[in-house]
N, C-alpha and C positions, 0 to 999 in steps of 0.2 A: 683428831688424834684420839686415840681411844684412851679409854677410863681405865682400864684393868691395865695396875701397875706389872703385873708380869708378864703384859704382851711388849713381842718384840718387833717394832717396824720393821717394814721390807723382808719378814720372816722367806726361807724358803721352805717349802716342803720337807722337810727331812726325817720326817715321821714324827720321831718327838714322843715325849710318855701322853700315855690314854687317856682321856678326859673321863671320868667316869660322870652316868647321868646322861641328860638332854639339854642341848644348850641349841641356840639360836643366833644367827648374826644380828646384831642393829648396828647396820653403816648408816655415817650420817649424809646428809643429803648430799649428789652432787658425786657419791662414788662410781665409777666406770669398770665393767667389766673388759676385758680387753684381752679377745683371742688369738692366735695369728699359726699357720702354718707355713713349712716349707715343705715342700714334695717334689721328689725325682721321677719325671713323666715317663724316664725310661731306665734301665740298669746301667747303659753307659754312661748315662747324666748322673749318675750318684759321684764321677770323681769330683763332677762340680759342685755337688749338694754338700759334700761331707766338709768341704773349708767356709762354704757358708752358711750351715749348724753350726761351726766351731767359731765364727765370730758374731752366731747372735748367742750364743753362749756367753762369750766375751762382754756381750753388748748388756746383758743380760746381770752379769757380773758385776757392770761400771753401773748399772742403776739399784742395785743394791748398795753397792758403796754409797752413793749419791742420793741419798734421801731427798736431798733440795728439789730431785726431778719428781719427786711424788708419788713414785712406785711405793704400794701398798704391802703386795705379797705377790710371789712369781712360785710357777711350779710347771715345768717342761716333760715331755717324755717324746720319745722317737717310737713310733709302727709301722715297719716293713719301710718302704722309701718317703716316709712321712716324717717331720718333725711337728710336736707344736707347742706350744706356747701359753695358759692360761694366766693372766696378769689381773691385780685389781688397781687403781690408779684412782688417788686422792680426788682429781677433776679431771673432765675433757681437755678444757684450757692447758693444765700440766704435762697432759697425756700428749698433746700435738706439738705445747714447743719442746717436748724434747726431740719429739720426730723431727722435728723441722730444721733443730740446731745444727751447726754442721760441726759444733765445736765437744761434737759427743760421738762415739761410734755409730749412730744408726745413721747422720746425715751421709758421710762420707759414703757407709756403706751402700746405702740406697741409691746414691748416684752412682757409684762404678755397677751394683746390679743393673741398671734403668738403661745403664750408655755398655753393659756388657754380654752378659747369658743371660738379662732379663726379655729381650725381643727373639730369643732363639726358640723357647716354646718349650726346652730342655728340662728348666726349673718352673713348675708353678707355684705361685704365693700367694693367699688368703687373708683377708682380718677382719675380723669383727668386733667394734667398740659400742657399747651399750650403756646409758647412763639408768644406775638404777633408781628406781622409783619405790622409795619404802616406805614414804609418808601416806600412798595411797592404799587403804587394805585392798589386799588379794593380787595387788603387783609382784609381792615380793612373800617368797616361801623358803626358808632354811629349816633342815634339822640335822644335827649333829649328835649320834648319840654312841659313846664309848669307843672314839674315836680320838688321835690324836689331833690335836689345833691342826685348822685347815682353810683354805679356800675363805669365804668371806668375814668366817666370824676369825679366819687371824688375819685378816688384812684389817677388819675394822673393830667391832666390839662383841665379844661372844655375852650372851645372856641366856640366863637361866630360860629353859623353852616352858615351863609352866607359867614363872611371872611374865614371860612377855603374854603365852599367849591370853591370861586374864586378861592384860593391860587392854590389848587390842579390842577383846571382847566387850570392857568395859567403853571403850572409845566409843565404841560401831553403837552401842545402846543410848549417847546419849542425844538429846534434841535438838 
């Protein structure tokens, strides 16, 4: 959980006033990126695509409410027959039983896609989960500068980008 009393878990993207300065994410170990799209393969499959953008919205919504699932910070946007999704998630382990529950929006929905227009070729869907690696230098690079809270450093801990990056410098020098 992060140190800076005026971050807000499960933040959404909503712009937000301007951070003025350079700041830098430090999540703590074990944080997941976590992508995912939906995309309509053709113009008549958007009737089908547009009710399911609107329930991972839904889905979207119920893991903001529900911190207990471990969602970090979530920020979506739609291009042309594309939806996507950028998420940060507390852990892997969190990140999967919530996929997995069925007693949350995404089980349910996953099976009626899998047993419905998921074998038809109409809708295609993407995801990518990545666990990041910030303990090791040169794994992990943020910068944030005169920017509203965003992306890693509001899902986990924004830091001053000069004291971190002394800190790091200082790390890598010693024996």
């Amino acid at each position: 959980m992060p140190a800076d009393p005026q971050h807000s878990p499960a933040l959404q993207d909503d712009g937000g006033p301007v951070l003025p300065g350079r700041f830098m994410a430090e999540p703590p170990p074990g944080t997941v990126l976590f992508m995912f799209g939906i995309r309509a393969n053709s113009l008549p499959a958007m009737r089908h695509w547009l009710p399911l953008w609107r329930q991972t919205q839904a889905m979207i919504r119920e893991q903001r409410a529900r911190p207990e699932c471990g969602l970090l910070w979530s920020t979506s946007w739609r291009e042309g027959r594309e939806g996507t999704v950028l998420q940060y998630w507390r852990t892997m382990e969190a990140l999967m039983a919530y996929a997995q529950d069925m007693q949350f929006i995404h089980g349910p929905l996953w099976k009626a896609f899998n047993h419905g227009i998921g074998d038809s070729g109409q809708i295609g869907i993407w995801h990518e989960a990545i666990v990041i690696d910030a303990e090791t230098p040169g794994h992990l690079h943020t910068i944030y500068r005169d920017v509203p809270e965003r992306g890693l450093a509001a899902a986990t801990t924004r830091v001053d980008a000069e004291h971190r990056a002394m800190r790091t410098y200082l790390r890598a020098k010693r024996p």
